[in-house]
C-alpha angles and dihedrals in degrees: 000000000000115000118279095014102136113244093269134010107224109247129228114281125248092263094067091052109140096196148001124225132187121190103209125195155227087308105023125047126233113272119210125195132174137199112245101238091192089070097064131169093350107064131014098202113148120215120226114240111209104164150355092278094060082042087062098037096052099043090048097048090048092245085132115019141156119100106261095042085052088063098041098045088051093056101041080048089051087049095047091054100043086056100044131113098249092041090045086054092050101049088050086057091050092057099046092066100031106034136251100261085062101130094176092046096066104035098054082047086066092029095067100054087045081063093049097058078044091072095046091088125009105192104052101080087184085092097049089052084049099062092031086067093046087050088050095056092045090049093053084053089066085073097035113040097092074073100068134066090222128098121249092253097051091043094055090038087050095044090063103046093047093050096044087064083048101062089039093060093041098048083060098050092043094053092050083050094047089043095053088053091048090046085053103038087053094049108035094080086048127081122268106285105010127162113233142209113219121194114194132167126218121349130305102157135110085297082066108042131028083262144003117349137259105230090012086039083062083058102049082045094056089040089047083056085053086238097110105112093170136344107215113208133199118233083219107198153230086041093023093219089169092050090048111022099028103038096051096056087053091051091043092054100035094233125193114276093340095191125182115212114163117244099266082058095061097089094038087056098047087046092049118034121021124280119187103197136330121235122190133168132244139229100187126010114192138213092256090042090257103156132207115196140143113327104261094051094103094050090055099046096055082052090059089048101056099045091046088256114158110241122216131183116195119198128147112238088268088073095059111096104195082174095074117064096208145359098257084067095062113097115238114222108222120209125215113281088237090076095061089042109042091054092045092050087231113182115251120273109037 
């Protein structure tokens, strides 16, 4: 615990949970189900995920974002379907003609719809990393399985499930870590005490992660320190994830001087009222510090430049990508153009 962090930050409450997840157990599968995020602030209705196949849809169309919940989402899904009645059944039918000692079998099984969620979201790498880490553990099991008393099958399908808790639980704890260090890195050049102005895009909050948060994190643990004067939200357009997203987790939680400006206002209110720092999230860091993040990111760090604003990028260690140089070399996912359109009211034809 980093001097003068109170005892305990105050988490996020219930009605900004992202997600619900039930174990299960010998008897009963695990259950997953996610906030629609689309829905915000309107509704707070959660979709069932039954399988791999609703993971990937949800995490595709947007219903569920945010780098870490992508990961996670696509894990617990993994878990859910690997445990379900038709996928138990196939995989039954797998070892049956090819015995119960195929390795191979198994794991490209898995493999495969690892693969699949892969394909969801092509710029947070925090979902290949992710699956890279499950495919690691069933992999070690390869040298180790003549130890256990289970059968193949049952080992891959229990590692999964075993390690897809595990990267929940640890997603949580990491985000109220990250959020402690941004609180200290904001505060330590001011003056003991000081109230500060936070600028943040998009949303990084509990909506985007298991818990928490990772930018928005760096808020609630200001806040938690009583030295948030205002959090200062773009609108972020075109899915105004900071109108929506943003803006209802500071209303939830009834946050210090929440205030909505849309993206083009962000200079002018540097320029113009005091900001203390901007903090904003990340979907890919890369081994140079290269950083992709919401569209919209650049513009405002080149604000902050300009107007002598410290700039601070949160992310947890499963957004660093040591495998890509630079950031010219990630590739940008780039969404249908309807969804700029249609939110705009363009005219037809353009």
């Amino acid at each position: 615990m980093t001097e003068g962090q109170p005892a305990a930050q105050q988490a996020a409450p219930e009605s900004l949970r992202s997600l619900i997840y039930n174990d299960g157990d010998d008897d009963q599968p695990p259950t997953l189900q996610v906030l629609d995020q689309l829905l915000i602030p309107d509704k707070k209705e959660y979709m069932e995920i039954p399988d791999v196949q609703a993971a990937w849809a949800v995490i595709r169309n947007m219903n569920i974002r945010g780098a870490p919940l992508i990961a996670i989402v696509a894990c617990l899904g993994l878990a859910v379907d690997l445990r379900s009645a038709k996928v138990s059944t196939d995989l039954d039918d797998l070892v049956e003609k090819h015995g119960k000692d195929s390795f191979e079998t198994v794991f490209n099984f898995v493999d495969e719809k690892m693969n699949y969620l892969n394909s969801s979201r092509p710029t947070a790498v925090n979902l290949a990393n992710a699956l890279a880490e499950v495919r690691e553990q069933l992999l070690s099991l390869k040298q180790s399985s003549n130890e256990s008393s289970l059968s193949i099958r049952d080992q891959i399908v229990q590692a999964v499930v075993k390690y897809a808790r595990f990267m929940l639980d640890r997603d949580a704890k990491d985000n109220m870590t990250l959020a402690a260090h941004g609180a200290d890195a904001i505060l330590k050049p001011l003056p003991e005490g000081s109230q500060v102005t936070i600028m943040t895009i998009c949303n990084t909050g509990a909506l985007a992660t298991s818990h928490y948060g990772t930018a928005l994190g760096v808020v609630r643990a200001t806040r938690a320190r009583n030295q948030l004067k205002k959090v200062v939200a773009l609108e972020t357009r075109p899915y105004n994830q900071g109108s929506r997203l943003t803006a209802f987790e500071i209303v939830e939680e009834q946050m210090p001087g929440g205030t909505l400006i849309c993206d083009s206002m962000a200079a002018y209110f540097m320029a113009t009222q005091t900001v203390d720092a901007v903090v904003i999230g990340a979907d890919r860091v890369c081994a140079n510090g290269d950083t992709a993040n919401k569209v919209g990111s650049y513009a405002l760090s080149l604000a902050a430049a300009a107007h002598s604003v410290p700039f601070y990028v949160a992310a947890p260690f499963t957004t660093l990508d040591v495998h890509t140089a630079h950031g010219k070399d990630i590739h940008i996912e780039e969404r249908p153009a309807k969804e700029l359109l249609e939110s705009a009211r363009a005219p037809k034809g353009i």
